[in-house]
C-alpha positions in Angstrom: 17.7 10.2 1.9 15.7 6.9 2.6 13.1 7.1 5.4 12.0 3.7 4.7 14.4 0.7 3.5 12.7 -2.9 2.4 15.0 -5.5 2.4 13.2 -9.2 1.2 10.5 -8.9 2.8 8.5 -11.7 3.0 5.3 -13.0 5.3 3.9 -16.4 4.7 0.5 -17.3 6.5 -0.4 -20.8 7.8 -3.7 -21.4 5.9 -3.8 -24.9 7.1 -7.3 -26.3 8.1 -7.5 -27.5 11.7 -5.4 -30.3 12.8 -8.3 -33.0 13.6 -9.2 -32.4 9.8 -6.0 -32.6 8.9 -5.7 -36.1 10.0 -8.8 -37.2 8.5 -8.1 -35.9 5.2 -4.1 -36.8 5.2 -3.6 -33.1 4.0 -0.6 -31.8 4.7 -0.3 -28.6 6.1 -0.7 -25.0 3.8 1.2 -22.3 3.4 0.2 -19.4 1.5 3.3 -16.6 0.5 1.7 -13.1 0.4 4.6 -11.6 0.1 7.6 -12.9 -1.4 11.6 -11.1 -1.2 10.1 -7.7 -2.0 13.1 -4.9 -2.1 12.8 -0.9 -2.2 13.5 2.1 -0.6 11.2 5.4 -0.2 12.4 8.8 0.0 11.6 11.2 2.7 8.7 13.5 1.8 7.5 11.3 -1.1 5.3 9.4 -2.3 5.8 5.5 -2.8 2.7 4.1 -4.5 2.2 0.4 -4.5 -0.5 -1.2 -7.2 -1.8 -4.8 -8.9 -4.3 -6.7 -8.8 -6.3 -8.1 -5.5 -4.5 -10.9 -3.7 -1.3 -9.2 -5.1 0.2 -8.4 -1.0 -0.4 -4.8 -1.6 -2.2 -4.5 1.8 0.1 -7.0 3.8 3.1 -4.7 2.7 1.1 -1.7 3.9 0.9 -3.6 7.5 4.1 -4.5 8.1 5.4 -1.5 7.2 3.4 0.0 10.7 4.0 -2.8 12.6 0.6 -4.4 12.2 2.1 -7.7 10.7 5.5 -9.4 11.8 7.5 -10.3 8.7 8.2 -13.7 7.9 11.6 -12.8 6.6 13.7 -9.7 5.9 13.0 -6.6 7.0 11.5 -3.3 7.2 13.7 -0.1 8.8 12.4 2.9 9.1 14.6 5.8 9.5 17.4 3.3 10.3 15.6 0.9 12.8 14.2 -2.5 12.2 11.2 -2.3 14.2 10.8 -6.1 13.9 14.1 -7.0 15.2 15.3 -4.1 17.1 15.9 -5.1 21.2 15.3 -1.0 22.5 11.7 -0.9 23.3 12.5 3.2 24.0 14.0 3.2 20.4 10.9 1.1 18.9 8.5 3.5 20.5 10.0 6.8 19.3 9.6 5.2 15.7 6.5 4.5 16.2 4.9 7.5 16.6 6.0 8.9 13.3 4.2 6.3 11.5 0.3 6.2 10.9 -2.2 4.3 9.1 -5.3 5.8 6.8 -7.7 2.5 6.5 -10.0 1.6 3.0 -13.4 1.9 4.9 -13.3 5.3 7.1 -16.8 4.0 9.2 -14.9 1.4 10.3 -11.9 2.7 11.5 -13.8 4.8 13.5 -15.4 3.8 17.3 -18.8 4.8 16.7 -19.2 5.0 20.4 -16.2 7.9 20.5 -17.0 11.4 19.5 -15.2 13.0 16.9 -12.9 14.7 19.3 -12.0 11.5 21.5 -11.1 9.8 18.6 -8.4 12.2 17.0 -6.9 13.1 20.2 -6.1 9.4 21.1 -2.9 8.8 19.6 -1.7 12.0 21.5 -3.5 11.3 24.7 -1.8 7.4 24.9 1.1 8.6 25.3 0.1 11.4 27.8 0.7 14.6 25.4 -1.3 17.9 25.4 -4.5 17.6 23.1 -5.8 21.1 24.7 -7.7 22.7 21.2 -5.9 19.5 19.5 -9.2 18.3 17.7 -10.3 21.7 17.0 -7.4 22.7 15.1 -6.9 19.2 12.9 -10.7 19.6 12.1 -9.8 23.4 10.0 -6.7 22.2 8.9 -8.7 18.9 7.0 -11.8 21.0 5.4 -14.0 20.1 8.6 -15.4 22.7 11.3 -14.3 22.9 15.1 -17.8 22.5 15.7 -17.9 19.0 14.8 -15.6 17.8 17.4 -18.8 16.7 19.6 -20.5 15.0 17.2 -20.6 11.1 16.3 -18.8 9.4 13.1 -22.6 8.4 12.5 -23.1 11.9 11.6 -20.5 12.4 8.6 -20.7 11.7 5.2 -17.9 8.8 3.6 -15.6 11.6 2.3 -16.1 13.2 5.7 -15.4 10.4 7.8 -12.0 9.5 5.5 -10.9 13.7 6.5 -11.7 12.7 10.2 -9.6 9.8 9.8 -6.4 12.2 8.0 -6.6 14.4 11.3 -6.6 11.8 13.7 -3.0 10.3 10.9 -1.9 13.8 12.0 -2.6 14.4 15.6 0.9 12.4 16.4 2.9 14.4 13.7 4.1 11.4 11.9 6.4 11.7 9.2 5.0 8.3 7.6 1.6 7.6 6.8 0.9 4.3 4.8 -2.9 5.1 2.9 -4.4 2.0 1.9 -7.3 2.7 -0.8 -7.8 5.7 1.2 -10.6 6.9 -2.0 -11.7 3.7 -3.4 -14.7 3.5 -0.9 -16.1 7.1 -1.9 -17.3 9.0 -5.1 -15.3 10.5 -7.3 -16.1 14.0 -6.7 -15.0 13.3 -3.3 -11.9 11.1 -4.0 -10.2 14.6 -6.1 -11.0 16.6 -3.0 -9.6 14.0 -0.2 -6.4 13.4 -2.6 -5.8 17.4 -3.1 -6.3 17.7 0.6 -3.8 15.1 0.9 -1.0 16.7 -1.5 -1.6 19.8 0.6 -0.9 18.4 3.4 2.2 16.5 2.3 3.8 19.8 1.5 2.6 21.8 5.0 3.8 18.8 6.9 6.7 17.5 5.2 4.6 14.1 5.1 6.0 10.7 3.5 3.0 8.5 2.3 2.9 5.0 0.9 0.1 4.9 -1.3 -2.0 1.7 -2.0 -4.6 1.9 -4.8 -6.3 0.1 -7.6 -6.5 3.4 -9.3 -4.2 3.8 -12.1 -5.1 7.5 -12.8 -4.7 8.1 -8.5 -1.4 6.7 -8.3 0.0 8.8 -11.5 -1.5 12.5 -9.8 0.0 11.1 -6.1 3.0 9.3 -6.5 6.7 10.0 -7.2 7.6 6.3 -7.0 5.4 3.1 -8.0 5.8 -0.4 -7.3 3.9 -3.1 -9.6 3.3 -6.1 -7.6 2.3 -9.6 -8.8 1.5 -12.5 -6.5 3.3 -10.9 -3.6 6.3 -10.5 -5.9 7.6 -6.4 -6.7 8.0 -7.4 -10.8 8.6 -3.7 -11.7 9.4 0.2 -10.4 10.0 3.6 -11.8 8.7 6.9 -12.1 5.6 7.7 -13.5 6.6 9.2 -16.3 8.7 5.8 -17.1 5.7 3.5 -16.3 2.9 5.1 -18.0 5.1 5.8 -21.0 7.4 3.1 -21.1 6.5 0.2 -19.1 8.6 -2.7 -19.2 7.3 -5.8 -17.7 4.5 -7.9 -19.7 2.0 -7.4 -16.8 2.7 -3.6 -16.1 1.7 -3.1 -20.1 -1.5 -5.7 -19.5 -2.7 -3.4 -16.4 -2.1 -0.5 -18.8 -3.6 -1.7 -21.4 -6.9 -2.7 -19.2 -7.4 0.7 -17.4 -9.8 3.1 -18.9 -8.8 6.3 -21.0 -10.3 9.0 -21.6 -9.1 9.0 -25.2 -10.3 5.4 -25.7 -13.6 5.8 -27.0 -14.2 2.9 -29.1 -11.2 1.3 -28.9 -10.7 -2.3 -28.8 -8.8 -4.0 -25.9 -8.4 -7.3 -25.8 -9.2 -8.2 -22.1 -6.4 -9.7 -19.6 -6.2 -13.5 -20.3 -6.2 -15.9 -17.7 -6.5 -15.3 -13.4 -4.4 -14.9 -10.6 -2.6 -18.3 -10.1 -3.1 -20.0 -6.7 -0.9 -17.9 -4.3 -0.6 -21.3 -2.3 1.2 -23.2 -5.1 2.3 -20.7 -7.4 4.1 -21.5 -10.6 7.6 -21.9 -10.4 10.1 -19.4 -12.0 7.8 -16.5 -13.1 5.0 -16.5 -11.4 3.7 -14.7 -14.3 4.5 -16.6 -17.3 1.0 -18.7 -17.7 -0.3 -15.6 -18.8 2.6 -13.7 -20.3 2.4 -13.2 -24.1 6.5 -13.1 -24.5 7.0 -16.2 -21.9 9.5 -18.6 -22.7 10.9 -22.1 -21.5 13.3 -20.2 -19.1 10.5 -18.0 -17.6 9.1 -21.8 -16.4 12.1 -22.7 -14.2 13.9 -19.6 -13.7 12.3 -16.2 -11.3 13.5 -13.2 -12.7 15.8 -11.1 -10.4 14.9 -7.5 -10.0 17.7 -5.0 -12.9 18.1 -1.7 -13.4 16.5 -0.5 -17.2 17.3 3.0 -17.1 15.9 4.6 -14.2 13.5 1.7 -13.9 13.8 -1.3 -12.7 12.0 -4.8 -13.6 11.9 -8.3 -12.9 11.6 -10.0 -16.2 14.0 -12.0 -18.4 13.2 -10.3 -21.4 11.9 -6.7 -19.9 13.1 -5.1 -23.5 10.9 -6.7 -25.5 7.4 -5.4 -26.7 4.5 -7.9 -26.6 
């Protein structure tokens, strides 16, 4: 069954420069689509991984999934309710509180005025629940002593502070918890034991997560499900059996193709040609086909809607054929 349903989503941001300027310039306003008529559902008690390149909406997505950011248009629903559009604030609120958020930098997610214990009690404490031992308990359950509970976020380590940031995610008892580059700010010794303490807790909590990383070799230990976004498009999705084996859009095999290996000593890789396209005036049709090696004239005028390829699915005209 579907906890989370996204129908074309899509959030455009007004980039324009001040109006005065405007006028002075004769520039008309700007518009720049982060996320553009992305579709896909994620099962309850999985894992739904979303990757690409910087700039590619990865993050945006993450935010309107909790509410942060109001789409544009389409929708989110999360257990059945469109949190954007629906008109019970009672309804709204119960959702709510079975979603969190895990942030990229855990220092700065955390009050360094609050003590440890303050700050993973809150979500509980807003809305006038019983946090008696609350802080104390999350602390075991995420590697961490009860003793630390009166210190100061100042006082942690990065991996740390990211495990004090999981136990405050789990004070509420969510059932969703969107993790955006919740290891990309700490060492890698510490990223394998935050992500197993993750898995754990997925299982002893039943947990959903939506995972957003950079991390090729992350997203293929987390994930049941990943999404491969490109300039706030969703171009491809499967397993990751399917994509690391058998990917089938052009810039799912490019990312592929670019990630290290540990088998890939002395290998020679020719690097990704050509950048990220202006998200404000994207090409038309594909919007990637100026760096596509199998591109042709119809991938200029044409966007690629999103087919089924086994138990994949990809948005590219000619998703069968190898580069």
């Amino acid at each position: 069954m579907a906890l989370v349903r996204v129908r074309n989503l899509t959030r455009v941001f007004d980039v324009s420069k001040p109006w005065l300027n405007r006028v002075i310039e004769r520039r008309a306003k700007a518009y720049l689509t982060a996320v553009s008529d992305v579709d896909f559902d994620i099962a309850e008690r999985s894992t739904y991984a979303l990757v690409g390149e910087s700039g590619s909406g990865k993050s945006t997505i993450g935010r309107m999934l909790v509410g942060l950011l109001r789409p544009t248009a389409g929708n989110v629903e999360i257990d059945g309710v469109d949190l954007a559009n629906e008109t019970d604030a009672a309804k709204v609120d119960l959702i709510r509180s079975d979603i969190q958020m895990i942030f990229q930098d855990p220092y700065a997610s955390l009050n360094p005025r609050w003590r440890v214990r303050d700050i993973i009690v809150e979500p509980v404490a807003a809305r006038g629940g019983n946090t008696d031992g609350l802080a104390a308990r999350l602390l075991e359950q995420v590697g961490l002593s009860a003793l630390d509970a009166g210190k100061f976020p100042h006082e942690f380590s990065g991996g740390q502070r990211q495990r004090i940031c999981i136990a405050r995610a789990l004070a509420s008892e969510p059932r969703l918890i969107v993790c955006d580059e919740p290891t990309s700010a700490l060492d890698v010794s510490v990223q394998a034991q935050v992500l197993n303490l993750m898995s754990d807790l997925k299982d002893d909590f039943g947990l959903t997560y939506v995972f957003i990383s950079h991390d090729l070799t992350v997203v293929r230990h987390m994930a049941d499900r990943i999404g491969v976004l490109y300039l706030g498009r969703l171009v491809e999705e499967a397993s990751p059996r399917d994509l690391f084996e058998a990917p089938k859009h052009p810039y799912t095999q490019m990312l592929l193709e670019a990630a290290p290996r540990m088998d890939g000593f002395g290998r020679e890789v020719a690097p990704p040609e050509g950048e990220i396209p202006d998200p404000i005036n994207p090409p038309t049709g594909c919007a990637f086909h100026p760096r596509c090696p199998i591109a042709q004239d119809i991938c200029k005028h044409e966007r690629p809607e999103m087919k089924q390829h086994g138990n994949a699915r990809a948005a590219c005209h000619f998703a069968s054929l190898e580069p």
